[in-house]
Short mmCIF file of the C-alpha atoms (twelve columns), coordinates in Angstrom:
data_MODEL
# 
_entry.id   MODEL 
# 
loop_
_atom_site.group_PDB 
_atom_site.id 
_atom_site.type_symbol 
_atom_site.label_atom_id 
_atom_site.label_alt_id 
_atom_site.label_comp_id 
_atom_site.label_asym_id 
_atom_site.label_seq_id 
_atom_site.Cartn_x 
_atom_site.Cartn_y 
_atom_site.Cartn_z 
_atom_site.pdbx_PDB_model_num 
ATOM 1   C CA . UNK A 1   152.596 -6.128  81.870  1 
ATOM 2   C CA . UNK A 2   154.694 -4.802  84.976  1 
ATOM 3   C CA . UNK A 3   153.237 -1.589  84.458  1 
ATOM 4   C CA . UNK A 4   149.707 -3.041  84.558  1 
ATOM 5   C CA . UNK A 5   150.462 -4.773  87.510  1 
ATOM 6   C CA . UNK A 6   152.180 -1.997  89.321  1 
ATOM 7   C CA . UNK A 7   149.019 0.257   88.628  1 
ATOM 8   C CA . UNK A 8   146.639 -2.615  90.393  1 
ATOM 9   C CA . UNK A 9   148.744 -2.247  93.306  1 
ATOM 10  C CA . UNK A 10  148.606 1.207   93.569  1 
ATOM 11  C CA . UNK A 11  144.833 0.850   92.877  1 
ATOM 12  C CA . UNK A 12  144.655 -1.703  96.320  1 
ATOM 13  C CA . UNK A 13  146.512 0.603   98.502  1 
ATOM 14  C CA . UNK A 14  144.364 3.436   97.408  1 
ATOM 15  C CA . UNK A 15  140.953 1.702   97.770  1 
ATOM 16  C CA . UNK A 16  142.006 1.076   101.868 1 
ATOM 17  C CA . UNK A 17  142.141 4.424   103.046 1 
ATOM 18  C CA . UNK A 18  140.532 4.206   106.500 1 
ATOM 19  C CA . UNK A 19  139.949 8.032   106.148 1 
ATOM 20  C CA . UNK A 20  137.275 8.211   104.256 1 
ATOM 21  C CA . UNK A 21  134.934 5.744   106.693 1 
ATOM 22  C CA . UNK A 22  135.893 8.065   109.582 1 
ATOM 23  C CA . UNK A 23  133.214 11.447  108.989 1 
ATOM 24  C CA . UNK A 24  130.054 8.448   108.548 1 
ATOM 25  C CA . UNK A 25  131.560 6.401   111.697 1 
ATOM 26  C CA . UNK A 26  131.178 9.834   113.553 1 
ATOM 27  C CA . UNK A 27  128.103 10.970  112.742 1 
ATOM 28  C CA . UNK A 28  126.032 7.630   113.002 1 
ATOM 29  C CA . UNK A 29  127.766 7.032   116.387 1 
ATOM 30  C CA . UNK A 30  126.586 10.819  117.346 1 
ATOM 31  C CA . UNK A 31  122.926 9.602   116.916 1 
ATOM 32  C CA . UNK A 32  123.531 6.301   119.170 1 
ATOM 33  C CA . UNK A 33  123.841 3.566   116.523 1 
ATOM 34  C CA . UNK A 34  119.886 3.472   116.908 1 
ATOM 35  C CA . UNK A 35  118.086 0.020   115.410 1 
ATOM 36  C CA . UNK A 36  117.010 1.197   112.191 1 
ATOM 37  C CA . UNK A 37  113.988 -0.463  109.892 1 
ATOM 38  C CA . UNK A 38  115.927 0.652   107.149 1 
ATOM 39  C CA . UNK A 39  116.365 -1.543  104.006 1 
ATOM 40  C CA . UNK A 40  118.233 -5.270  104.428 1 
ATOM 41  C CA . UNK A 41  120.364 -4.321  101.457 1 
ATOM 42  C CA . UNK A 42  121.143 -1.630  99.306  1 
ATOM 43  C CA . UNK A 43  123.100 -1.182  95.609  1 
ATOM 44  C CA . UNK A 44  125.768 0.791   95.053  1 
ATOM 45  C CA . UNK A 45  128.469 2.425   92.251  1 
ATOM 46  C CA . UNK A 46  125.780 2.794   89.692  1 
ATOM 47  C CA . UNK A 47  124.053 -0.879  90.919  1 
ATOM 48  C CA . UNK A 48  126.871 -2.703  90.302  1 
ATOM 49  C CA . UNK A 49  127.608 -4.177  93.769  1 
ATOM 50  C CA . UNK A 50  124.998 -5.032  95.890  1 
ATOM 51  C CA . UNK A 51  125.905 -4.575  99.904  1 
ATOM 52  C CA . UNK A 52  123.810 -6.891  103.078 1 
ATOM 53  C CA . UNK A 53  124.601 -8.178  105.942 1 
ATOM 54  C CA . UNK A 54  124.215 -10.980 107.968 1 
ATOM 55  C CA . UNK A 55  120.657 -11.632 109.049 1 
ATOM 56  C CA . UNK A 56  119.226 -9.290  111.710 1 
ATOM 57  C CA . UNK A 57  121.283 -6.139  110.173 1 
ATOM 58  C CA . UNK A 58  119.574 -3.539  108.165 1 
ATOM 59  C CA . UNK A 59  121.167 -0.497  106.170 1 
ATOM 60  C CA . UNK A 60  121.129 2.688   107.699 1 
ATOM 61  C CA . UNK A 61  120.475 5.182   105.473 1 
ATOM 62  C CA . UNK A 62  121.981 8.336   106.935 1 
ATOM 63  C CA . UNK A 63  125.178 7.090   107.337 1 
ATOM 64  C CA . UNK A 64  125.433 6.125   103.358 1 
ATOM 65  C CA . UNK A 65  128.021 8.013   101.468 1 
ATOM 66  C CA . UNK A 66  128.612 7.646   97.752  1 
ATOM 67  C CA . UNK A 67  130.795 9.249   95.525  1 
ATOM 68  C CA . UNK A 68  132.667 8.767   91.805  1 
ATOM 69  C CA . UNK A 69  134.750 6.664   92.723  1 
ATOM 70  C CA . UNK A 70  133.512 4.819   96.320  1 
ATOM 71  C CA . UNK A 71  130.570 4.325   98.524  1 
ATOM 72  C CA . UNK A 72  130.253 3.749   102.339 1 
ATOM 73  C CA . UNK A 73  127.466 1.856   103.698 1 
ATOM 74  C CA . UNK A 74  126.641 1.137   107.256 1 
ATOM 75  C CA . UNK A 75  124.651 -1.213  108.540 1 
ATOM 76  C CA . UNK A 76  123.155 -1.889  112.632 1 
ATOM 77  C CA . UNK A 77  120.703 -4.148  113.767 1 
ATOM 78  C CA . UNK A 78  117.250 -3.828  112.668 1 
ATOM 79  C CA . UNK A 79  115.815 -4.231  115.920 1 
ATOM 80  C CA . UNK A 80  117.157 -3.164  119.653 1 
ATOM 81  C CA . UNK A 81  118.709 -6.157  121.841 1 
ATOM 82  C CA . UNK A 82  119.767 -6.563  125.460 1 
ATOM 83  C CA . UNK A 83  123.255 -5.391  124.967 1 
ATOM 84  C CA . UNK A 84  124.686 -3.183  121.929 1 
ATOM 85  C CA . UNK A 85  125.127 -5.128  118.893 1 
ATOM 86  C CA . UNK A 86  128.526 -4.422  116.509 1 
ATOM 87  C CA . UNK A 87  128.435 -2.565  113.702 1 
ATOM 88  C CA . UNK A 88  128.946 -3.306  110.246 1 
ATOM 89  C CA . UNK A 89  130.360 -1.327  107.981 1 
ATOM 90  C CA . UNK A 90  131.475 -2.023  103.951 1 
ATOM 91  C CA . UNK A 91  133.281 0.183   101.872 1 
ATOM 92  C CA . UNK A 92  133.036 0.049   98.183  1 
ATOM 93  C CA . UNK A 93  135.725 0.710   95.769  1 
ATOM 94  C CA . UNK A 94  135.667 1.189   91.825  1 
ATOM 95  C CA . UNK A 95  139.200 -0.023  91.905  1 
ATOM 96  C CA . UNK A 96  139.153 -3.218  89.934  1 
ATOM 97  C CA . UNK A 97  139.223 -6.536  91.728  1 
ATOM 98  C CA . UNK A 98  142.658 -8.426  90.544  1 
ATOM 99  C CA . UNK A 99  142.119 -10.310 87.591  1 
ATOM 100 C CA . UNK A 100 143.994 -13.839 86.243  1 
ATOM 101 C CA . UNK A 101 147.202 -11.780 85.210  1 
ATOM 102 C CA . UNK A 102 147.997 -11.120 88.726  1 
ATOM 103 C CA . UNK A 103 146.258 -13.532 91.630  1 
ATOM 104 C CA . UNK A 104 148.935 -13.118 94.087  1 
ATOM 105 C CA . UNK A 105 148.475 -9.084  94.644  1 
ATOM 106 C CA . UNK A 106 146.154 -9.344  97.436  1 
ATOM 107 C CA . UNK A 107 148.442 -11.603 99.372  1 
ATOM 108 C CA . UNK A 108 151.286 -9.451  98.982  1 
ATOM 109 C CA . UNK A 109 148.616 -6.948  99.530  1 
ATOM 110 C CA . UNK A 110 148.529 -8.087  102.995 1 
ATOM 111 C CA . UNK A 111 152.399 -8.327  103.381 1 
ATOM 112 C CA . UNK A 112 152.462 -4.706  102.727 1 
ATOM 113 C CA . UNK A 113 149.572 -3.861  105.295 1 
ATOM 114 C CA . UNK A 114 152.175 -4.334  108.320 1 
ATOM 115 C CA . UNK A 115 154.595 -1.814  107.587 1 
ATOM 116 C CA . UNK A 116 154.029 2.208   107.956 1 
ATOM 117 C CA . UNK A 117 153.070 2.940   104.588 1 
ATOM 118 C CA . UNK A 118 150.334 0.089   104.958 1 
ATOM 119 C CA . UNK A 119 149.275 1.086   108.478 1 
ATOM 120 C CA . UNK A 120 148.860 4.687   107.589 1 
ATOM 121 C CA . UNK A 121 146.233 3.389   104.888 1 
ATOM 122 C CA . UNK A 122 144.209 1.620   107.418 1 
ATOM 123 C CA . UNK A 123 144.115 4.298   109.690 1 
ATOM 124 C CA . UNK A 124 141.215 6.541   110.418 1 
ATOM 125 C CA . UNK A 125 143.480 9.238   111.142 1 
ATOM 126 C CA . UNK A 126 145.740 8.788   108.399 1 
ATOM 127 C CA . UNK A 127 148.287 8.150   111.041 1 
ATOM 128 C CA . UNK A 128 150.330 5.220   110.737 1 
ATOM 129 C CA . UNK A 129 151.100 5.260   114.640 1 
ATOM 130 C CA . UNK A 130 147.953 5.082   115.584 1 
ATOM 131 C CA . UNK A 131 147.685 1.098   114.097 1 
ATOM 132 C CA . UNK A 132 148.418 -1.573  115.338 1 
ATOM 133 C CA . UNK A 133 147.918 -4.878  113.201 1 
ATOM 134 C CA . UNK A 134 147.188 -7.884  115.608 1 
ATOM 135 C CA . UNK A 135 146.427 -10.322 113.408 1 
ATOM 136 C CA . UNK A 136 146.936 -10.489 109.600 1 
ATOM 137 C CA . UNK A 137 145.832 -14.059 107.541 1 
ATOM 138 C CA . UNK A 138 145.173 -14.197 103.971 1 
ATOM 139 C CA . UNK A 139 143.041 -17.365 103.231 1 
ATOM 140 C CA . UNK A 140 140.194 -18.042 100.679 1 
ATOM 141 C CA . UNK A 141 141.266 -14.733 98.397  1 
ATOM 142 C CA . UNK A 142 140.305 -12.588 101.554 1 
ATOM 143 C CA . UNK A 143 142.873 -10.579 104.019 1 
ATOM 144 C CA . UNK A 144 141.311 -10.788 107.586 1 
ATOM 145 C CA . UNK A 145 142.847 -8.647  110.036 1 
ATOM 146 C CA . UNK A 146 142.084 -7.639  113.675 1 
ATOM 147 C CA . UNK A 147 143.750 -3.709  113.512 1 
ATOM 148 C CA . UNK A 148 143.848 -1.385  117.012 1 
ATOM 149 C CA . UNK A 149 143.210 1.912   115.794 1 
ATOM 150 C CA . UNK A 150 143.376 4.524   118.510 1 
ATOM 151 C CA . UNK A 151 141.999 6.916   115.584 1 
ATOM 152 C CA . UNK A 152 138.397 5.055   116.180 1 
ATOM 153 C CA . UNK A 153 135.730 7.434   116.622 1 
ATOM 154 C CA . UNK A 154 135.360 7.851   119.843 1 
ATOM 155 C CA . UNK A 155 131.874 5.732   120.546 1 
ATOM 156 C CA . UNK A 156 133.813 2.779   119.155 1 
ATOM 157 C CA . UNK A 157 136.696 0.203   120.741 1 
ATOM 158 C CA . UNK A 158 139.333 0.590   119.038 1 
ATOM 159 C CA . UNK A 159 140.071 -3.135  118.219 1 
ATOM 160 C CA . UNK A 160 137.821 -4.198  115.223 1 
ATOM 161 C CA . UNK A 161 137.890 -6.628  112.609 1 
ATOM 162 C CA . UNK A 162 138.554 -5.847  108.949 1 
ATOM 163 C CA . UNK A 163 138.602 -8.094  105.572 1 
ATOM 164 C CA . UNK A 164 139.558 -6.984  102.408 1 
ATOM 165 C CA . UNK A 165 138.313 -8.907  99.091  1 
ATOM 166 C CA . UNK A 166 137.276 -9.142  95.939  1 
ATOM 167 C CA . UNK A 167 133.520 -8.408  95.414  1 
ATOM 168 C CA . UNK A 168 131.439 -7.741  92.345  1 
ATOM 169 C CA . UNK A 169 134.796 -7.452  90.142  1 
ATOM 170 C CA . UNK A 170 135.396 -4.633  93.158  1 
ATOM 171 C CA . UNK A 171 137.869 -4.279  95.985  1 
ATOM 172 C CA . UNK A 172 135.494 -4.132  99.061  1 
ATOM 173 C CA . UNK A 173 136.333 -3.509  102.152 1 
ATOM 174 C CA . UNK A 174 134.390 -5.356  105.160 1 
ATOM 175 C CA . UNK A 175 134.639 -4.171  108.977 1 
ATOM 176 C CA . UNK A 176 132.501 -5.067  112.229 1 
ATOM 177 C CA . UNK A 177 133.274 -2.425  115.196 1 
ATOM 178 C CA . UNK A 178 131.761 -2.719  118.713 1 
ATOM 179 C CA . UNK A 179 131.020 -0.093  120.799 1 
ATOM 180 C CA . UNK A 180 133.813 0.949   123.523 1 
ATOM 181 C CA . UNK A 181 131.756 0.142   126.068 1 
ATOM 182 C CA . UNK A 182 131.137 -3.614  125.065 1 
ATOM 183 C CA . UNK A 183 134.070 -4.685  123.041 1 
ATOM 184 C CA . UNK A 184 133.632 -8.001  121.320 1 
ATOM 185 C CA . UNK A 185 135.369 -11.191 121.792 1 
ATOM 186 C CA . UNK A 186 138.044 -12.050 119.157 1 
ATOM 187 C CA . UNK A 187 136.050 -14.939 118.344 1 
ATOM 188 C CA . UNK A 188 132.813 -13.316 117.742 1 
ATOM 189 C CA . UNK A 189 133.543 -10.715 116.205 1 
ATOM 190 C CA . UNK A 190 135.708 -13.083 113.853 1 
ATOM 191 C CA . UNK A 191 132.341 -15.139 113.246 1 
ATOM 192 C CA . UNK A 192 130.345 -12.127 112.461 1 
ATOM 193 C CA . UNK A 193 132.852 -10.966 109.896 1 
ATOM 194 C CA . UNK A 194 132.771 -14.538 108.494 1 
ATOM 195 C CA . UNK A 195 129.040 -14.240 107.974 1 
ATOM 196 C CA . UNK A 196 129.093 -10.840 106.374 1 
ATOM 197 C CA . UNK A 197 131.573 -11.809 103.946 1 
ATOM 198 C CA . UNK A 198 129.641 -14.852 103.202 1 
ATOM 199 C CA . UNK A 199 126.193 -12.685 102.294 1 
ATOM 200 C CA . UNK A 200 128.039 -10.230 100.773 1 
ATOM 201 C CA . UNK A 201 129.984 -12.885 98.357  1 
ATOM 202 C CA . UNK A 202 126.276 -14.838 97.638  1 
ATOM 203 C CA . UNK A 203 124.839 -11.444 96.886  1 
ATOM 204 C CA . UNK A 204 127.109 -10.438 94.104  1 
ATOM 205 C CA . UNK A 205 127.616 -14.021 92.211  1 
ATOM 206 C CA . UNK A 206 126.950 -14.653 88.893  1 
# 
């Protein structure tokens, strides 16, 4: 049983390696995080988790990278407003959601986030100095966080939102990043996460 358990844990920590969202970050923000008409949603790890957004945000297709063992989807508005929109971004793991034997890993999970070992798994860079957590809170099985991460691609502030959670019998990773020009407030960009997690949890029920 501790074995088990010790291999979940390892399994989290793995699945939040900011790394890996850092090339598709780059590239979309290196065509200007254009309105897309792309799909609203999109399925991913051999259909088994289906990934949408809040309404208003589309997929973008370019920016979706999918692999053996994790996919990256990004997602923008679907049509152009006054003022740059966030960004939302998911990142989906084949590392098993925790089951009954062990309900308590993500909140240590979250624990574990604030120390150097943790921070160096958020970061884009791989860089544990380049994190700062803000904010961490684990409520209603999710781990919210509000991270500084001067390893942001460039185009982006580096304060964003993040929530980690079980989706699909997955560990999914949920973000919403604003562009460094028009940062979010905490409060919005709180709310939009909120709303993304919420479509994301009603789209992978049952």
């Amino acid at each position: 049983m501790r074995r088990r358990l010790l291999a979940a844990a390892l399994g989290l920590v793995a699945s939040l390696a900011g790394c890996f969202e850092t090339e598709p970050l780059s590239e979309a923000a290196s065509r200007g995080l254009q309105p897309t008409a792309g799909p609203v949603s999109i399925r991913v790890l051999d259909r088994s988790v289906t990934v949408t957004g809040p309404v208003g945000y589309c997929v973008d297709g370019e920016a979706t990278r999918e692999s053996d063992i994790e996919a990256f989807v990004l997602l923008v508005r679907c049509r152009g407003t006054l003022r740059p929109a966030p960004v939302l971004s998911a990142t989906i793991t084949r590392v098993p959601a925790p089951g009954a034997d062990d309900p308590q890993a993500l909140r240590r999970l979250s624990a574990f986030l604030a120390t150097p070992a943790g921070r160096a798994q958020l970061s884009r860079s791989g860089d544990p100095s380049d994190v700062t957590v803000l904010e961490t809170t684990y409520a209603d099985g999710t781990i919210w966080l509000l991270i500084a991460d001067e390893g942001n691609p460039e185009a982006f502030d580096p304060t964003y939102w993040r929530a980690i959670l079980p989706v699909g019998g997955r560990i999914v990773t949920l973000s919403v990043l604003a562009a460094r020009e028009h940062p979010f407030e905490r409060e919005s960009g709180l709310s939009l996460l909120r709303g993304f997690v919420m479509r994301m949890t009603r789209a992978n029920q049952g």
